[in-house]
LOTIVEX-180950 format. One record per residue: x, y, z of N, C-alpha, C, CB in turn; residue in three letters. Coordinates in steps of 0.02 Angstrom, whole numbers, plus 50000, padded with zeros to 5 digits. Atoms other than C-alpha are relative to their C-alpha. Glycine has a CB too. Layout:
N
[[X Y Z] [X Y Z] [X Y Z] [X Y Z] ALA];
...
This chain:
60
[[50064 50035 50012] [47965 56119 55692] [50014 49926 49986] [49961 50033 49940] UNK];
[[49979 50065 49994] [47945 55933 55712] [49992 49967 49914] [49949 49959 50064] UNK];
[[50008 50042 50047] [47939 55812 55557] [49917 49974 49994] [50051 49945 50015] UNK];
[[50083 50003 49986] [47744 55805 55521] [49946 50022 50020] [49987 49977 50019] UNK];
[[50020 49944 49995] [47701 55962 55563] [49986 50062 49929] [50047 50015 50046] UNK];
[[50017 49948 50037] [47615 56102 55476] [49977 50070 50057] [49938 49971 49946] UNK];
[[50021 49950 49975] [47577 56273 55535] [49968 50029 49939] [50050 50037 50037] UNK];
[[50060 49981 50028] [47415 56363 55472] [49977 50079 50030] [49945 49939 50018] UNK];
[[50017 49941 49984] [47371 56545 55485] [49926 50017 49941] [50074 50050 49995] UNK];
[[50068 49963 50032] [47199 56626 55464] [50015 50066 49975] [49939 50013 50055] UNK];
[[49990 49946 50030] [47224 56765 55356] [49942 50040 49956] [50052 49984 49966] UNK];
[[50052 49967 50015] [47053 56806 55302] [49938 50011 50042] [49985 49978 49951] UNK];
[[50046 49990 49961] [46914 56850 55396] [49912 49963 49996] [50005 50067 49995] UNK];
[[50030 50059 50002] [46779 56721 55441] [49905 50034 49987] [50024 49949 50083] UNK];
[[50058 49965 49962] [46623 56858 55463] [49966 49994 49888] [50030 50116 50064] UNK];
[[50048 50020 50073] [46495 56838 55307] [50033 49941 49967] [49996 50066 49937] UNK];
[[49994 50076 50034] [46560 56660 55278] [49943 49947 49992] [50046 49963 50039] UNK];
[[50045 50054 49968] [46458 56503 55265] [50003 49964 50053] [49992 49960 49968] UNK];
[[49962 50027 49932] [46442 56417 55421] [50036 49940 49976] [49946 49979 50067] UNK];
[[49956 50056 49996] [46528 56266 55349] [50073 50028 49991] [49980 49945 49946] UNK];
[[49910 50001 50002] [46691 56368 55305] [50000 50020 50066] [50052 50057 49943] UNK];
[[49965 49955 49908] [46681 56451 55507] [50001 49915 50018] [49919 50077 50077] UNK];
[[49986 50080 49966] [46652 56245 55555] [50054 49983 49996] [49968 49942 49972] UNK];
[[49954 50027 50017] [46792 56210 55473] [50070 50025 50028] [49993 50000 49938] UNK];
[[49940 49953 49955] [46921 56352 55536] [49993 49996 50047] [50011 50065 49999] UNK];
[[49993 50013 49919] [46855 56311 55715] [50018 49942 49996] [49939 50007 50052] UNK];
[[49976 50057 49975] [46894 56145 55692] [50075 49987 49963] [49945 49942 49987] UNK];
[[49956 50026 50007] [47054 56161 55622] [50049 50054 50089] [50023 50005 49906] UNK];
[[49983 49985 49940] [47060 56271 55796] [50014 50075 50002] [50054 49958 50020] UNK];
[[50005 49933 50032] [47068 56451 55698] [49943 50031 50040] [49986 49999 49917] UNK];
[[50083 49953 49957] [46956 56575 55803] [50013 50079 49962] [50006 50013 50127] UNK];
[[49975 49936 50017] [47067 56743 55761] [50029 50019 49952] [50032 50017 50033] UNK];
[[49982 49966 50080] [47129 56847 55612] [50079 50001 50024] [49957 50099 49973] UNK];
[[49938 50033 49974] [47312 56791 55600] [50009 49984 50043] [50041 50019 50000] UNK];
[[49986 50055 49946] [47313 56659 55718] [50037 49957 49960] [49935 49962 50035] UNK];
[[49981 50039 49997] [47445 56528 55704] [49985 49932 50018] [50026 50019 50013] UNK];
[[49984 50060 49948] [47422 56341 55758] [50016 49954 49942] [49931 49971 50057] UNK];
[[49958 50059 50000] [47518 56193 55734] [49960 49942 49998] [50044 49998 50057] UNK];
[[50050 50082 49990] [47435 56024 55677] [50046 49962 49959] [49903 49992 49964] UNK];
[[49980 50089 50030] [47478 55842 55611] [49992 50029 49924] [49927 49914 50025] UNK];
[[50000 50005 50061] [47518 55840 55448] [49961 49942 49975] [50062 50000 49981] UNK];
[[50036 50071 50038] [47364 55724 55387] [49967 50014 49961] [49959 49955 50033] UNK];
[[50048 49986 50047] [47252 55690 55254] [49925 50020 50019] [49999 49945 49961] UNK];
[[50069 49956 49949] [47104 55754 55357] [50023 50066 50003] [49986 49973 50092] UNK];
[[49962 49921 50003] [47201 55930 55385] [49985 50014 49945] [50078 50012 50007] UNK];
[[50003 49988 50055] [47254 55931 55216] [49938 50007 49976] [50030 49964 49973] UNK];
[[50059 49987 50042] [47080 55910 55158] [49963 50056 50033] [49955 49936 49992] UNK];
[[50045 49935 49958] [47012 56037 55285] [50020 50074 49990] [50009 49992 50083] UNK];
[[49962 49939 50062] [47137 56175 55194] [49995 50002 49944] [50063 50006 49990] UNK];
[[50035 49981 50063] [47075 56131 55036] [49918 50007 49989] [50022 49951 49954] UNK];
[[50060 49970 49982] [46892 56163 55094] [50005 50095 50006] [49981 49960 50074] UNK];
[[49993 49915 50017] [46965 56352 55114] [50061 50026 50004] [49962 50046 50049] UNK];
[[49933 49968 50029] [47110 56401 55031] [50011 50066 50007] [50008 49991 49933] UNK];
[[49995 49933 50018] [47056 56567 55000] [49986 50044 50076] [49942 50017 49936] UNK];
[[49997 49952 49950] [47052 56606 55191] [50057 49979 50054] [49930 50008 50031] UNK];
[[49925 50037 49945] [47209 56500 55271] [50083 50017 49930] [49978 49854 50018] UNK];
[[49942 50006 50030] [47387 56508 55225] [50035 49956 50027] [50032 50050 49996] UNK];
[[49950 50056 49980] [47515 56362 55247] [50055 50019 50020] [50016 49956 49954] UNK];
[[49925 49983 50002] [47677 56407 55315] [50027 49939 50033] [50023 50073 50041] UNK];
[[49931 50079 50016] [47793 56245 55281] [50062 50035 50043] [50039 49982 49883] UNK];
């Protein structure tokens, strides 16, 4: 993994959410229940994983 990278897995399930936490897991590109993807390590990300902690996991 490159320098400035994070990988992000959905690990909770998005179904009786509010639509702003499903906005937020589609736009960090999350559609599926443990899905992986790979983004920029920025303060936009970062803040878009602390909008829902309790349904992403970080793997550093």
């Amino acid at each position: 993994m490159e320098q400035g990278k994070i990988r992000i897995k959905l690990v909770r399930s998005l179904i009786g959410r509010p639509e702003k936490q499903r906005q937020i897991a589609r736009g960090l590109g999350l559609r599926r229940l443990n899905q992986v993807v790979e983004r920029e390590d920025t303060p936009a990300i970062r803040g878009m994983i602390r909008k829902i902690p309790h349904l992403v996991k970080v793997l550093e």
